[in-house]
N, C-alpha and C positions, 0 to 999 in steps of 0.2 A: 433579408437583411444580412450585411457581412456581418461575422465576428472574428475577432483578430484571439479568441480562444483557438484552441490546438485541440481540442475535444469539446465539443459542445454539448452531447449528449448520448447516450448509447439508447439501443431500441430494442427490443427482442420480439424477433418475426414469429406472433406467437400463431400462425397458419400451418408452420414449417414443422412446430413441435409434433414430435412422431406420438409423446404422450406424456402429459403430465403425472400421472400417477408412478412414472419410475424417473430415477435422480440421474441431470441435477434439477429437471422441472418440477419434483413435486417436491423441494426447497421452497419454503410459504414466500425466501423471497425473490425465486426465481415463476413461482408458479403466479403470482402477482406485480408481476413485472412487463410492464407495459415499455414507458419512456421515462428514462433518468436522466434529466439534466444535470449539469455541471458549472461549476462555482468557474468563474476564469479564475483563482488566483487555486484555492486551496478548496478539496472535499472531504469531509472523512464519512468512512462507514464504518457505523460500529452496532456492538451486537453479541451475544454471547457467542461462548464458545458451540458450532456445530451449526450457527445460523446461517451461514454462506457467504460470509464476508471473503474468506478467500478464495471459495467457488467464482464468487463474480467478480474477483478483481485480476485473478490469474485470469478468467476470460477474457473479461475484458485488454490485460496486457496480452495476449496472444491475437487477439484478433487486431490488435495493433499492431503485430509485428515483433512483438519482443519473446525469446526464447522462454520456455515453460518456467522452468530452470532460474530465470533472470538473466539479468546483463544488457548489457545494450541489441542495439539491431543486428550488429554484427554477432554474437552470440548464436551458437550452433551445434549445441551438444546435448546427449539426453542418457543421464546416468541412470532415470529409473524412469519411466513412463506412466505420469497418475494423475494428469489432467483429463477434467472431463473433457464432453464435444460441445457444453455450452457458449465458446466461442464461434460456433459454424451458423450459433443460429441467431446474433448478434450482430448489429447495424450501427454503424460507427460513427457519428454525423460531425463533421472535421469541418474546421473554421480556416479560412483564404491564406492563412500562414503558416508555415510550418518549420515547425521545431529544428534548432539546429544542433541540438543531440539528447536524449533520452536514456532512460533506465527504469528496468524494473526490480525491485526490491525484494524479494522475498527472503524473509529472517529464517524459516525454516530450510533450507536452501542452499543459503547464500556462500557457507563450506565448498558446497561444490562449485560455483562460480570460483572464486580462489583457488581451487583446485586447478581447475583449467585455464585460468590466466597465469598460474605457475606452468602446467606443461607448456600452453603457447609459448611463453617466452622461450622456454628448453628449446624447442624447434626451430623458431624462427633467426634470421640473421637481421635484424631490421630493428628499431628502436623498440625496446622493451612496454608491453602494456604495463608494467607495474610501475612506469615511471610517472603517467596520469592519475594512480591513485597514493600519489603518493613518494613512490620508489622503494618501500619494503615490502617485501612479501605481507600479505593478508593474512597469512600461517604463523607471523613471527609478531604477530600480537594478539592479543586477547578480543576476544569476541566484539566487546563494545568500541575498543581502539581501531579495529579495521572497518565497521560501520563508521564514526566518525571521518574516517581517514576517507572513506566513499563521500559521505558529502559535505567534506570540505575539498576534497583534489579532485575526483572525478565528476562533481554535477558542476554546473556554470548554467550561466541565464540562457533565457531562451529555449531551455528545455521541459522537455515534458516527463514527469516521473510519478511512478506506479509504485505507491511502497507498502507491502503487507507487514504490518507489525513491526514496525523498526525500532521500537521501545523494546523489541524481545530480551536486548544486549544491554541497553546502556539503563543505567544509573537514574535518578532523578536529576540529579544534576546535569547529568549528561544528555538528559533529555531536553532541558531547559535549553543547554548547547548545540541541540538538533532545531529544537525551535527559531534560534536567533537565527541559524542558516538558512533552512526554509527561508524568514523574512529577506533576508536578503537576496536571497534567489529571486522570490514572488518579485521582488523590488528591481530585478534584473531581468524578467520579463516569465520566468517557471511559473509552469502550471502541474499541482499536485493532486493526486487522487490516494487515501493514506488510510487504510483500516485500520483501527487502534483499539486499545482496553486504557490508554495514556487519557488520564484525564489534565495531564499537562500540557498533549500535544494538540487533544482537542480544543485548548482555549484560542486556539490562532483567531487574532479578531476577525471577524466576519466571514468567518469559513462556512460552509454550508455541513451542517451535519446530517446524515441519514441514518436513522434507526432500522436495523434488521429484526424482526419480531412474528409473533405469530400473524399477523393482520399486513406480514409483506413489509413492503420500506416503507417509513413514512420521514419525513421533516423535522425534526426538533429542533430547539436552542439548546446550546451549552449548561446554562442551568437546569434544562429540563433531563438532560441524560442521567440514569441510574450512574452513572460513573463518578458523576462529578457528588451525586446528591451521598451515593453508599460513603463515598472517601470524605466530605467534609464533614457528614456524623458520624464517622467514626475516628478521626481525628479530633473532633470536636468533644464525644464521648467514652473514648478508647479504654478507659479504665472500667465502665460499664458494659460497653462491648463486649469487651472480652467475659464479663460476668456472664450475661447472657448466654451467650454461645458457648461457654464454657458448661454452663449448668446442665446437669444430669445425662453429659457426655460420660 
């Protein structure tokens, strides 16, 4: 059956794995990773810290084609080398359409993407890259103002985007203003795949959520995530909270 998705599903050839007991297969959620389908509009994975959220989505964007680093497809530079090789072993199942321009996000990172779209421009003689995100340098604003500035000037519909942790920079506010973009992209034809600890960013209606955990990936809803349940009682009870967790520290 066609799908007019831009990623359908990823697979992991798990015949090919030289051995799960060393990383990043013996990861519970790479070593229990079969086939992950994908939401057409929006996905998130989420999980604690060290579960493989960024394992498997920087794989997954490399086996797509997009620099370790981030950036788009044109992107081709490598200031430190520290991805694993679980994109070699990785099966990409792509729908009859395809994207007419993409990006990958990565928050920890994304300094050096700026980096190198400041020297490209020093180089070249030809319209400036810093003019699609924007036209200011990424260096002459503040962390969360140059993520903004990426998806509002550089994403547009019909593409396909890989974002690890883009709540790292902005604000609650500001996340709430990553949210309405996202809709309006999904609404322009983007397909997202988004790891997050954002219990704001996870409320995208009918996003598919995956949980990272010891028992591998499973499926959740939005109420059932720790994220959503730890932050509304403790909002809810923040003055006891804090009693708690305060005592006999």
């Amino acid at each position: 059956m066609l799908s007019d998705h831009f990623l359908i599903e990823i697979r992991l050839d798990r015949e090919r794995v030289p051995s799960f007991d060393d990383y990043p297969f013996s990861l519970n959620a790479v070593r229990n990773l079969e086939t992950l389908p994908l939401n057409r509009s929006v996905t998130f994975i989420i999980g604690e810290n060290g579960s493989g959220k960024s394992t498997l989505l920087e794989a997954m964007a490399v086996a797509w084609g997009f620099n370790a680093e981030g950036g788009t497809l044109n992107f081709n530079f490598n200031t430190r080398s520290s991805h694993s090789s679980l994109q070699d072993y990785l099966q990409l199942s792509r729908g009859y359409k395809k994207p007419r321009t993409g990006y990958f996000l990565r928050a920890e990172s994304f300094y050096n993407v700026a980096t190198e779209i400041d020297n490209l421009d020093e180089g070249q003689g030809g319209p400036p890259i810093i003019a699609s995100y924007g036209g200011v340098s990424l260096h002459a604003q503040s962390h969360g103002e140059s993520f903004l500035a990426l998806l509002m000037h550089r994403f547009s519909g019909n593409g396909f985007y890989i974002l690890d942790e883009p709540e790292a920079a902005l604000s609650p506010t500001r996340q709430m203003s990553a949210l309405v973009r996202i809709h309006q992209l999904v609404n322009a034809g983007a397909q997202f795949v988004v790891s997050t600890h954002s219990p704001i960013l996870m409320a995208y209606p009918e996003a598919w959520i995956y949980r990272l955990n010891e028992d591998g990936i499973t499926r959740t809803t939005y109420e059932e995530t720790e994220h959503f349940k730890t932050t509304r009682d403790f909002l809810n009870n923040y003055k006891m909270m804090i009693e708690v967790l305060f005592t006999d520290r």
